[in-house]
N, CA and C of each residue as an Amber inpcrd file, in Angstrom:
protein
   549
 -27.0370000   0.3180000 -16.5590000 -27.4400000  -0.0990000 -15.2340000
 -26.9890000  -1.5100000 -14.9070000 -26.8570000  -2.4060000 -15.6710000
 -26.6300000  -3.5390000 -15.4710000 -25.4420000  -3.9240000 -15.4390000
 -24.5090000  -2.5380000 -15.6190000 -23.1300000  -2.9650000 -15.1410000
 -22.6270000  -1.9630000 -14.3130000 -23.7910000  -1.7180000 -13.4170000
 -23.2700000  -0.7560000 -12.1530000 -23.4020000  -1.9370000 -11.0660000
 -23.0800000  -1.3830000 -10.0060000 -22.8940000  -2.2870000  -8.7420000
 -22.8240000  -1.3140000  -7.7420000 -23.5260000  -1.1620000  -6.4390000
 -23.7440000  -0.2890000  -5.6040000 -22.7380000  -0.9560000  -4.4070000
 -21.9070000   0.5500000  -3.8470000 -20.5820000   0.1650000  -3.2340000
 -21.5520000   0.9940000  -1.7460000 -21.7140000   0.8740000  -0.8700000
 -22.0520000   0.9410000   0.1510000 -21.0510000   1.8970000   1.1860000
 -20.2550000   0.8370000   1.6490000 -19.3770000   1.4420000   2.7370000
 -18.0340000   1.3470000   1.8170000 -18.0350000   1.3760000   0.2930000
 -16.4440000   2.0420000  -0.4880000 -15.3000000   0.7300000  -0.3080000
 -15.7040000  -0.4490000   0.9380000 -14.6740000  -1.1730000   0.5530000
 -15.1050000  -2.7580000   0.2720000 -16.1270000  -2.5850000   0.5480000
 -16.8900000  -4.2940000   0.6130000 -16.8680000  -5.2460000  -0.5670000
 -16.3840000  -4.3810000  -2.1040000 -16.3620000  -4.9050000  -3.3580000
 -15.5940000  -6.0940000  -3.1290000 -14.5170000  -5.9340000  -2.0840000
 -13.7110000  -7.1900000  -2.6380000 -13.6730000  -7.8140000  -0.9300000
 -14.0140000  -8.9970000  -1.1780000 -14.6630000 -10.2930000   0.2570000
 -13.3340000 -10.1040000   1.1270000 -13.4090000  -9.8250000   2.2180000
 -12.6190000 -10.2590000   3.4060000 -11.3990000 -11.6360000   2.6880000
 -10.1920000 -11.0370000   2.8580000  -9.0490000 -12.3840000   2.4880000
  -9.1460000 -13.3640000   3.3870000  -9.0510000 -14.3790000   3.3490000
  -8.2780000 -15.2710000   4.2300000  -6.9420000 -15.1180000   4.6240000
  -6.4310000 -15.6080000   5.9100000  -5.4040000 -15.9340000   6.7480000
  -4.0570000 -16.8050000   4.9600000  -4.7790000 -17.6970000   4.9790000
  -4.4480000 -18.9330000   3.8030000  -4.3900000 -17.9720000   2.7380000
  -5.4700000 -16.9590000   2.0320000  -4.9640000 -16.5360000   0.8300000
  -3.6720000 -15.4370000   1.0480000  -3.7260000 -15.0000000   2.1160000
  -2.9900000 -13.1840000   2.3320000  -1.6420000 -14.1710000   2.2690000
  -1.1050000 -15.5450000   3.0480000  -0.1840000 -16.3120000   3.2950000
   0.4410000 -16.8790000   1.2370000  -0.6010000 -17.3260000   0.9590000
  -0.2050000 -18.0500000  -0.8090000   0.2090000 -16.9070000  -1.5570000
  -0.1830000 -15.7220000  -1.5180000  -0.0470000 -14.2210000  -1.6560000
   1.5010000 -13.8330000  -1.3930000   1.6010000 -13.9450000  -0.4560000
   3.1120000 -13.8640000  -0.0060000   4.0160000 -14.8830000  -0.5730000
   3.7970000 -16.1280000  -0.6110000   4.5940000 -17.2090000  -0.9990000
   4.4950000 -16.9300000  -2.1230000   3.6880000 -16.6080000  -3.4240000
   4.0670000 -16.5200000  -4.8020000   5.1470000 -15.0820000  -4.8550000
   5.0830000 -14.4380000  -4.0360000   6.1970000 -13.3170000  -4.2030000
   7.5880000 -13.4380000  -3.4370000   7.6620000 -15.0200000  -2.9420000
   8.8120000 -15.4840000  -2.5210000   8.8410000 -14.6410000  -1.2570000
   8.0410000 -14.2510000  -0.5300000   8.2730000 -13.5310000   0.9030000
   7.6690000 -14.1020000   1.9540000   8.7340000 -14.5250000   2.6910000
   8.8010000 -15.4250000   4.2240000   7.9420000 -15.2490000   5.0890000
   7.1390000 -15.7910000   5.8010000   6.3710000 -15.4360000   7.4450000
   7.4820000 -14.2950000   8.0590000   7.0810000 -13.3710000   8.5560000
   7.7300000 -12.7980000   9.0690000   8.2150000 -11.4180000   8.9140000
   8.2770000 -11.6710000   7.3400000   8.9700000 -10.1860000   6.7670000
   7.9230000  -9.4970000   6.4310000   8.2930000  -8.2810000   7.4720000
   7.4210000  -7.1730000   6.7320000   6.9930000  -6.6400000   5.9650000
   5.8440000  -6.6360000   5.0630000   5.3320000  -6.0990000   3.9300000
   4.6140000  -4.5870000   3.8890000   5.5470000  -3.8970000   3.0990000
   4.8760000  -2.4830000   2.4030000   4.0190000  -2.2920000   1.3590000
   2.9990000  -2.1260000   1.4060000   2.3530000  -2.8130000  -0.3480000
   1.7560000  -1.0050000  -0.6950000   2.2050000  -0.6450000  -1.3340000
   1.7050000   0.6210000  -2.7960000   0.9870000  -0.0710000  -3.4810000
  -0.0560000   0.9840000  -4.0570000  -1.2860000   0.3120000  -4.9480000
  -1.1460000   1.7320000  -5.9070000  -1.3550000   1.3340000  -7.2580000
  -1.2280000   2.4070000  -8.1720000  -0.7320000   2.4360000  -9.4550000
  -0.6120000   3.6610000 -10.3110000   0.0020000   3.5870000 -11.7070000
   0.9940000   4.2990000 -11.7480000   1.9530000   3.2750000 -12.3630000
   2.9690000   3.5990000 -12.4620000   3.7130000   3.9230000 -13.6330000
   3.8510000   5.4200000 -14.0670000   4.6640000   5.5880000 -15.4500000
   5.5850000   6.2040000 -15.5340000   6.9080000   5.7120000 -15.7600000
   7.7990000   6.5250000 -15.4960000   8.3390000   7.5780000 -16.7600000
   7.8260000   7.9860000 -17.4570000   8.3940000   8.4970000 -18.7860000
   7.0920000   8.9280000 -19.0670000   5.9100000   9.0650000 -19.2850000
   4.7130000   9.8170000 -19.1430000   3.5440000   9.4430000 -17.9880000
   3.9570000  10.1490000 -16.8610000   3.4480000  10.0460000 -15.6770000
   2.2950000  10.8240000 -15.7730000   1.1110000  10.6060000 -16.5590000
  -0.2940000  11.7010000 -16.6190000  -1.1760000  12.2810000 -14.8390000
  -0.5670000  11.0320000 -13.6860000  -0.6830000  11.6750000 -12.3470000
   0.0400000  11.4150000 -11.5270000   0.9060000  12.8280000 -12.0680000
   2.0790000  12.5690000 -10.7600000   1.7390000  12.9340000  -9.3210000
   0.5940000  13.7160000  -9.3610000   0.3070000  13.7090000  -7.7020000
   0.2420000  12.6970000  -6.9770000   0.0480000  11.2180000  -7.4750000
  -0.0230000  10.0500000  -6.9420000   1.0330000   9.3580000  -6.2360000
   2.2700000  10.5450000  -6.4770000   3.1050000  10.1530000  -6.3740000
   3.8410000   8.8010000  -6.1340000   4.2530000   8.5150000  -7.5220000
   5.2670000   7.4360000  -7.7250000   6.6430000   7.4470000  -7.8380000
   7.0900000   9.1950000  -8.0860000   8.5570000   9.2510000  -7.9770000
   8.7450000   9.1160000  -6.3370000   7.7260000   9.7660000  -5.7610000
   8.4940000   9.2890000  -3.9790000   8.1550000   8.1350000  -3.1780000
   7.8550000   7.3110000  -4.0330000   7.6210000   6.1250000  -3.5190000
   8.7120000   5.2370000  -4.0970000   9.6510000   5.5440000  -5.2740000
  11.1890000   5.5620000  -5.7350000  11.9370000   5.6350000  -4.9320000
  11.5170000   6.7850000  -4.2110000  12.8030000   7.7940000  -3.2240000
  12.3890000   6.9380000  -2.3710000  11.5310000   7.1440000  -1.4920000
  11.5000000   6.1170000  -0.4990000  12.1200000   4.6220000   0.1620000
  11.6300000   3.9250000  -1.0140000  11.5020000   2.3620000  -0.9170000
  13.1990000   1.8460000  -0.3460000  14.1780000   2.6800000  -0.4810000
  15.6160000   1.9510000  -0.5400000  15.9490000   2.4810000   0.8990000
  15.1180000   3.7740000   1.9200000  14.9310000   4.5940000   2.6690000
  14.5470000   3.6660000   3.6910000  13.5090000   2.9640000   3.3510000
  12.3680000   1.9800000   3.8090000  13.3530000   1.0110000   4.2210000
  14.1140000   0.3700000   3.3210000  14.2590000  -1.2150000   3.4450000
  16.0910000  -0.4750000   4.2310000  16.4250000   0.2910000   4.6310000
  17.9440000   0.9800000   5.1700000  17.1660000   0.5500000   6.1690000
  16.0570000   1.5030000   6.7530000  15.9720000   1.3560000   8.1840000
  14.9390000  -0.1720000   8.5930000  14.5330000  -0.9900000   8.0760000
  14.1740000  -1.9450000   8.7100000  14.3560000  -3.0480000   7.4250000
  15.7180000  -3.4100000   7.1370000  16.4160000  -4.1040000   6.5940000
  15.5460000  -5.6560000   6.3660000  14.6880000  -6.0470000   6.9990000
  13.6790000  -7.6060000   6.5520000  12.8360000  -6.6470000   6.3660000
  12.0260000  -5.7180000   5.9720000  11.2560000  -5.1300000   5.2550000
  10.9580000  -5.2470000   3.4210000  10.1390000  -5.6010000   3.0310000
   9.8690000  -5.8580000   1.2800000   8.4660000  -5.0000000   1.2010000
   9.3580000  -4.2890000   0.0160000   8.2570000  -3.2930000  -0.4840000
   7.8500000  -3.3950000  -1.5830000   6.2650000  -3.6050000  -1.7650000
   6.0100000  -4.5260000  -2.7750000   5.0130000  -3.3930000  -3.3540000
   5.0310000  -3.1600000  -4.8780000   4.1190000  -2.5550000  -5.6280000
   3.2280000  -3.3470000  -6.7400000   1.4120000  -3.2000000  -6.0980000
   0.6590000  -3.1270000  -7.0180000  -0.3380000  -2.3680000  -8.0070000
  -0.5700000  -3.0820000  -9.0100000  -1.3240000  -2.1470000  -9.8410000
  -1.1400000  -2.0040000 -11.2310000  -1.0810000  -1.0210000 -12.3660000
   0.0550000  -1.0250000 -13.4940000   0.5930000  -0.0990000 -13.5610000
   1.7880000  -0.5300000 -14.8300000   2.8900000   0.6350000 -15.1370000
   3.7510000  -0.5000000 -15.8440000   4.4140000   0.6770000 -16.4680000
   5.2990000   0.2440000 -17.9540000   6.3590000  -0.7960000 -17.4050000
   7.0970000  -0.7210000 -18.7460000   8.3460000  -1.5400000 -18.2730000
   9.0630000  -0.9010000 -17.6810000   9.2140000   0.3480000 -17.9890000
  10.4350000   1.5800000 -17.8560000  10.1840000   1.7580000 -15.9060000
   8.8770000   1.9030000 -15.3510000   8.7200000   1.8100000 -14.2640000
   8.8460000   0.4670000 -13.4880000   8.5750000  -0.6140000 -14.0470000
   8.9550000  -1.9170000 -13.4140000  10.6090000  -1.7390000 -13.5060000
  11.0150000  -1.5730000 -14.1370000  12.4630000  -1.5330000 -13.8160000
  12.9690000  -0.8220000 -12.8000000  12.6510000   1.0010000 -12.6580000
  12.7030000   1.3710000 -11.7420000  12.9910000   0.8610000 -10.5650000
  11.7560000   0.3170000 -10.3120000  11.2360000  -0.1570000  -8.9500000
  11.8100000  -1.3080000  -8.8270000  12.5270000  -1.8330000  -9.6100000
  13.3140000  -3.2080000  -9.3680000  14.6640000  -2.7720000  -9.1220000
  14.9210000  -1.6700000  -9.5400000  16.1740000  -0.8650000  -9.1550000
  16.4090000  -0.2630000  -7.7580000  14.9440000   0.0900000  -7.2770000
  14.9410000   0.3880000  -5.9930000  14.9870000  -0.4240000  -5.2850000
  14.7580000  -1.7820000  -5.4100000  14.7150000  -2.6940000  -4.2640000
  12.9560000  -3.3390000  -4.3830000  11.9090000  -2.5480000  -5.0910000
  10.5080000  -3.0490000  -4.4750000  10.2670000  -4.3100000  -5.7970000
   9.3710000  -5.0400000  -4.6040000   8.8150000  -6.0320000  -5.6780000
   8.1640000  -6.0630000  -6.0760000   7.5370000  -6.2890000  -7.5930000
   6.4840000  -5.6180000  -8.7710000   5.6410000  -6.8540000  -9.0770000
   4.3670000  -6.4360000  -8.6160000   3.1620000  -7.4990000  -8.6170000
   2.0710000  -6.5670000  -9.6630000   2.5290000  -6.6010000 -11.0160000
   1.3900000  -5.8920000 -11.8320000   0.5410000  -6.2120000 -12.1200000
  -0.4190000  -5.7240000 -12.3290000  -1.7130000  -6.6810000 -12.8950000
  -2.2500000  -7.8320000 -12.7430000  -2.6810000  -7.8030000 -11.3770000
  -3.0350000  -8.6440000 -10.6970000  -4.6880000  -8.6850000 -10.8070000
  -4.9330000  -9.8480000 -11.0090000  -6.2680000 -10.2990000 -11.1240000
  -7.3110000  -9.7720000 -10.0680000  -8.3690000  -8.6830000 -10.1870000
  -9.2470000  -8.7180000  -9.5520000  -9.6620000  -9.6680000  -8.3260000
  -9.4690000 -10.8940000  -8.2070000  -9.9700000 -11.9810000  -7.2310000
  -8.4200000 -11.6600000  -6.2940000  -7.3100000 -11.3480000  -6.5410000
  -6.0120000 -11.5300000  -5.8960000  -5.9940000 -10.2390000  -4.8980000
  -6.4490000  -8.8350000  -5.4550000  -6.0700000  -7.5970000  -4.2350000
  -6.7530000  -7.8800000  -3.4670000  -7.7820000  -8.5010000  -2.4280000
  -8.0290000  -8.5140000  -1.3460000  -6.7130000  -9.1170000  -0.3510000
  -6.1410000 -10.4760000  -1.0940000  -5.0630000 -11.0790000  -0.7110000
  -3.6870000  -9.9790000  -0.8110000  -3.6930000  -9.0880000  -1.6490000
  -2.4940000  -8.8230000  -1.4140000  -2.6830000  -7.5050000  -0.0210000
  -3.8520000  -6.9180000  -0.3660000  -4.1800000  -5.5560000   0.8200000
  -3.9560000  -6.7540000   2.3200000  -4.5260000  -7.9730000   2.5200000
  -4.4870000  -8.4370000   3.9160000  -3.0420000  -8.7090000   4.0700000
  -1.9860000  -9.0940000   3.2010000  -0.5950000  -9.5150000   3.0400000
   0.0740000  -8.8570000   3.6440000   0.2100000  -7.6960000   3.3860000
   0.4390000  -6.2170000   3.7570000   0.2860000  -5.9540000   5.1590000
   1.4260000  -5.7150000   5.9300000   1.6620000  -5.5760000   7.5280000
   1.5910000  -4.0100000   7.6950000   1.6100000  -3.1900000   6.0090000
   1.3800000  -1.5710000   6.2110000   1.0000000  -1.0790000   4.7280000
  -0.2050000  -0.5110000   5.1520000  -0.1430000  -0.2680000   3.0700000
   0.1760000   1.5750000   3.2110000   1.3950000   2.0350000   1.6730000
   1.6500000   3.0980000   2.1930000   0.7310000   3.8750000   0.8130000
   0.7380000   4.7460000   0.9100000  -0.1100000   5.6680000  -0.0720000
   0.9160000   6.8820000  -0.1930000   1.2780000   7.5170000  -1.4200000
   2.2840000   8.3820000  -0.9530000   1.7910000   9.5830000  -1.9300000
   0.0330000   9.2620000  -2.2630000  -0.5270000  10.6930000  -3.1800000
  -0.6050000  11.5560000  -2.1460000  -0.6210000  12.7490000  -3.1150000
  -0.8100000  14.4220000  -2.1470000  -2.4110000  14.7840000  -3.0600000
  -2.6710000  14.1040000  -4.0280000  -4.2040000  14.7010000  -4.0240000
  -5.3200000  13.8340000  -4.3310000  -6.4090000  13.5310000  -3.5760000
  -7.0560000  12.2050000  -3.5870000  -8.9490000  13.2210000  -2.8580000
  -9.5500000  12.4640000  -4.4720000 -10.8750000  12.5210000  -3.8980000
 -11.6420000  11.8730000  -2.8960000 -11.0010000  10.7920000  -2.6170000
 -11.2820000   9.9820000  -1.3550000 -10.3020000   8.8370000  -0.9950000
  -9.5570000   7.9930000  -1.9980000  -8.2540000   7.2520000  -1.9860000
  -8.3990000   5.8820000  -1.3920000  -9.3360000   5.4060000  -2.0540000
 -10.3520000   3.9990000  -1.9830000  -9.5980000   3.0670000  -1.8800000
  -7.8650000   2.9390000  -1.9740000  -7.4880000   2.3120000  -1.7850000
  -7.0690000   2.1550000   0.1970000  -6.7870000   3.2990000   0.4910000
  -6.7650000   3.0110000   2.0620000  -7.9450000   2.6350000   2.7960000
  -9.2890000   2.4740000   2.2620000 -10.2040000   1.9610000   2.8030000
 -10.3220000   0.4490000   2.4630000  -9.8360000  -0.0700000   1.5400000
  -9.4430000  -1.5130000   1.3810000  -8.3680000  -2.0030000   1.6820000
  -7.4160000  -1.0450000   2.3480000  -6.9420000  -1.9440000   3.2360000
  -7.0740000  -2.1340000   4.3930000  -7.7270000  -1.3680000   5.4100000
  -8.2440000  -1.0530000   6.4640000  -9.4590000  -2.1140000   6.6480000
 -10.2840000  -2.4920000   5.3850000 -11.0920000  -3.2850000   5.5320000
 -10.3840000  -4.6220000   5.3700000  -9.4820000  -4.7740000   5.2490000
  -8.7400000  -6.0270000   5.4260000  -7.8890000  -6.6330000   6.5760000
  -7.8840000  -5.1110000   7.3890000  -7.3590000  -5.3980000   8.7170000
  -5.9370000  -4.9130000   8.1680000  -5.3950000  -3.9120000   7.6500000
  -4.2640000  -3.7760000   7.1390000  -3.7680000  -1.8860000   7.4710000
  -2.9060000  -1.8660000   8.2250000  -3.1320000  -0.2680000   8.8500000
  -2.1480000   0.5840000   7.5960000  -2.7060000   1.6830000   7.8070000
  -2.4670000   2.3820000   6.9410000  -1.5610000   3.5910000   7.1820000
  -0.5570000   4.4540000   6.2050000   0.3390000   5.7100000   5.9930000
   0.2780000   6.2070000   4.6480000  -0.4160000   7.6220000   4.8060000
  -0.8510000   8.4900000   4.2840000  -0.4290000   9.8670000   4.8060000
  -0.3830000  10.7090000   3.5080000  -0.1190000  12.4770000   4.2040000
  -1.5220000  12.4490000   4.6700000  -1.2160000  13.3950000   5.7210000
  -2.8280000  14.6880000   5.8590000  -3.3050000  15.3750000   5.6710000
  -3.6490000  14.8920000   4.3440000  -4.0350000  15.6930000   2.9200000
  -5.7570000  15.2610000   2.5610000  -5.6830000  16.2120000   2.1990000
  -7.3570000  15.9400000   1.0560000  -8.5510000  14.9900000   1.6320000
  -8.6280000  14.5470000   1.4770000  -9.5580000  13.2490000   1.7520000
  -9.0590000  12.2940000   2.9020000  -7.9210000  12.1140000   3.0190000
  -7.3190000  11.0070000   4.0230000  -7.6290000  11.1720000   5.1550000
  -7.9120000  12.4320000   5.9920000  -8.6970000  12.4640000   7.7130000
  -9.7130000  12.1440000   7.5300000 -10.2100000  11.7750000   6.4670000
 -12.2910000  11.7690000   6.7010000 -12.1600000  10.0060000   6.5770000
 -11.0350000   9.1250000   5.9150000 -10.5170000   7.5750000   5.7930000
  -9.8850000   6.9450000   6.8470000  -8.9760000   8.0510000   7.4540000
  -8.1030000   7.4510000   8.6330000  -8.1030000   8.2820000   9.5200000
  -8.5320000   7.1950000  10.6230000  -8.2160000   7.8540000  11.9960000
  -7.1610000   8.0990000  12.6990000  -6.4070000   9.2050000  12.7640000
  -4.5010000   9.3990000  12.6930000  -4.4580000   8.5200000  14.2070000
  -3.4100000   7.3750000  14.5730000  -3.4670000   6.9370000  15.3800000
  -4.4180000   5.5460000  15.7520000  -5.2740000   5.8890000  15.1360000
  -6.1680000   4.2790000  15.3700000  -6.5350000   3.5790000  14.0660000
  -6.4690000   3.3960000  13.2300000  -6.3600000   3.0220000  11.4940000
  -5.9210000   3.0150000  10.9200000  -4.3810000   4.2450000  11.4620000
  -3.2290000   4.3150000  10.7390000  -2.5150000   6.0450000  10.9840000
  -1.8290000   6.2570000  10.0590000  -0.9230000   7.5880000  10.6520000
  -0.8860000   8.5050000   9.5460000  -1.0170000   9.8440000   9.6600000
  -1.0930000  10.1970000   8.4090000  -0.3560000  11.2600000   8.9050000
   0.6860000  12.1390000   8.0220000   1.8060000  12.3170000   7.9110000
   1.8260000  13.8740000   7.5590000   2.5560000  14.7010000   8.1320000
   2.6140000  15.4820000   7.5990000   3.5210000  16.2790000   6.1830000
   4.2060000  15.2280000   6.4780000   5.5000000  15.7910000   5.0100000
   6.1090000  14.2110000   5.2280000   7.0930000  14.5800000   3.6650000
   8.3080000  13.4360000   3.1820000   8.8710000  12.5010000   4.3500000
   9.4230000  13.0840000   5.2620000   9.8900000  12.5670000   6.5450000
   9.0430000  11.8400000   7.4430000   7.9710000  12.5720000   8.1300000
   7.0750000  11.7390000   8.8420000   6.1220000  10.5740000   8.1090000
   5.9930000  10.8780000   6.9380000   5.9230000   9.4170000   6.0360000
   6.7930000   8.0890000   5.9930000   7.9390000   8.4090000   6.0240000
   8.8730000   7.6770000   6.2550000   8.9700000   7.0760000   7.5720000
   8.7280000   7.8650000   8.8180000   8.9060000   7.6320000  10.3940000
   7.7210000   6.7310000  10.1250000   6.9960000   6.9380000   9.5850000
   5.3310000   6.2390000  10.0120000   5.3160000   4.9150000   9.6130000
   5.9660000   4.9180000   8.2350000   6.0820000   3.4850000   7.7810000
   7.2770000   2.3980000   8.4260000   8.4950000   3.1250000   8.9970000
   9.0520000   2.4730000   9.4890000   8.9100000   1.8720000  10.7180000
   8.0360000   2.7010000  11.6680000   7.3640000   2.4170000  12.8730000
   6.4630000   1.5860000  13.1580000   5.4580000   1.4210000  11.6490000
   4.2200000   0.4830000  11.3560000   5.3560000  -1.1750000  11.3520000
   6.1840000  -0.7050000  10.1450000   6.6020000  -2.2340000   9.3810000
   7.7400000  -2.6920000  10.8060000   8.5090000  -1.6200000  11.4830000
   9.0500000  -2.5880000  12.6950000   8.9520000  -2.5780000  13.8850000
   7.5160000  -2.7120000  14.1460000   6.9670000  -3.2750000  15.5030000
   5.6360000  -3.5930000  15.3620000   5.6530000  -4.7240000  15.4820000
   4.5150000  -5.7490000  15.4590000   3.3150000  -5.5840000  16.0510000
   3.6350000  -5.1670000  17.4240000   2.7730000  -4.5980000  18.3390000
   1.9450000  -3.5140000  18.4300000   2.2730000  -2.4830000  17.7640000
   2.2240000  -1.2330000  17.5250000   1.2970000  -1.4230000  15.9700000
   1.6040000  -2.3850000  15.2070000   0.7850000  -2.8080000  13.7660000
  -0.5720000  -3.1950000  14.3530000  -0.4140000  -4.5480000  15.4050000
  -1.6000000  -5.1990000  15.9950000  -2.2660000  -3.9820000  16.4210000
  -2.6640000  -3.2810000  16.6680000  -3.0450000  -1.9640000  17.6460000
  -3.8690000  -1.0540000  16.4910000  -2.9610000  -0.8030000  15.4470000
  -4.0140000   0.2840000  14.3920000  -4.4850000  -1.0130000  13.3530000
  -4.5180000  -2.2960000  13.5260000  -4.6850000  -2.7390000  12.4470000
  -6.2440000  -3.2630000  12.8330000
């Protein structure tokens, strides 16, 4: 009992970021005012992947997809995973923020101009509710749990296949206006 902690509304564990931290957040990953941030949250294994529904190979496929069509776009992955997957993903183009200190993901979810989620099976997917509680809009399939998290259109977009995942994130990360609006 004394190392439970009662989660309420699923995202409140971690305090509202600051403007200043989501900004120092960005600057330790060498990324400019301006440039659009994709941030993935998750595990990443590339050589024994125990949940691949979480999909991390299409968030591989993606990311080079991502940064073609909105070229100042940086797609940044947190969370863990091996070396074999940090490489990967350094191969794809995304930038690898592993194991990041508990006190830091609020800063990196507010950093984030789109957080993408690219599982197909999720008991509830607690990560799109922290970013949403950070003011951070969200792309997700419309799958499992994700309509009862996001409101398609006002919280974020949720997707029906490979492609409209892609449309969604590129639409979020290049237009500003359209971010301000579900965010």
């Amino acid at each position: 009992r004394r190392r439970t902690a009662v989660i309420h509304n699923g995202a409140d564990h971690y305090p509202p970021a600051s403007a200043a931290e989501a900004a120092a957040f960005r600057s330790r990953l060498g990324l400019a005012d301006g440039v659009p941030v994709v941030l993935w949250v998750g595990r990443a294994d590339l050589e024994n992947d125990v949940q691949p529904y979480k999909g991390f190979p299409e968030l591989l496929a993606l990311a080079p997809r991502i940064r073609s069509a909105v070229p100042s776009a940086a797609v940044v992955a947190v969370g863990r995973g091996d070396d074999a997957a940090r490489q990967a993903m350094q191969s794809a183009g995304i930038t690898v923020a592993f194991d990041l200190p508990r006190e830091e993901m609020p800063a990196a979810f507010r950093a984030a101009d789109v957080f993408l989620s690219t599982s197909r099976w999720e008991g509830f997917n607690l990560p799109l509710v922290e970013a949403q509680f950070q003011g951070t809009p969200v792309v997700a399939y419309n799958l499992c749990a994700h309509p009862e998290v996001v409101e398609d259109g006002a919280s974020g977009i949720l997707a029906r296949d490979s492609a409209g995942l892609l449309d969604a994130v590129v639409r979020v990360a290049g237009d500003a206006a359209f971010r301000e609006r579900l965010a």
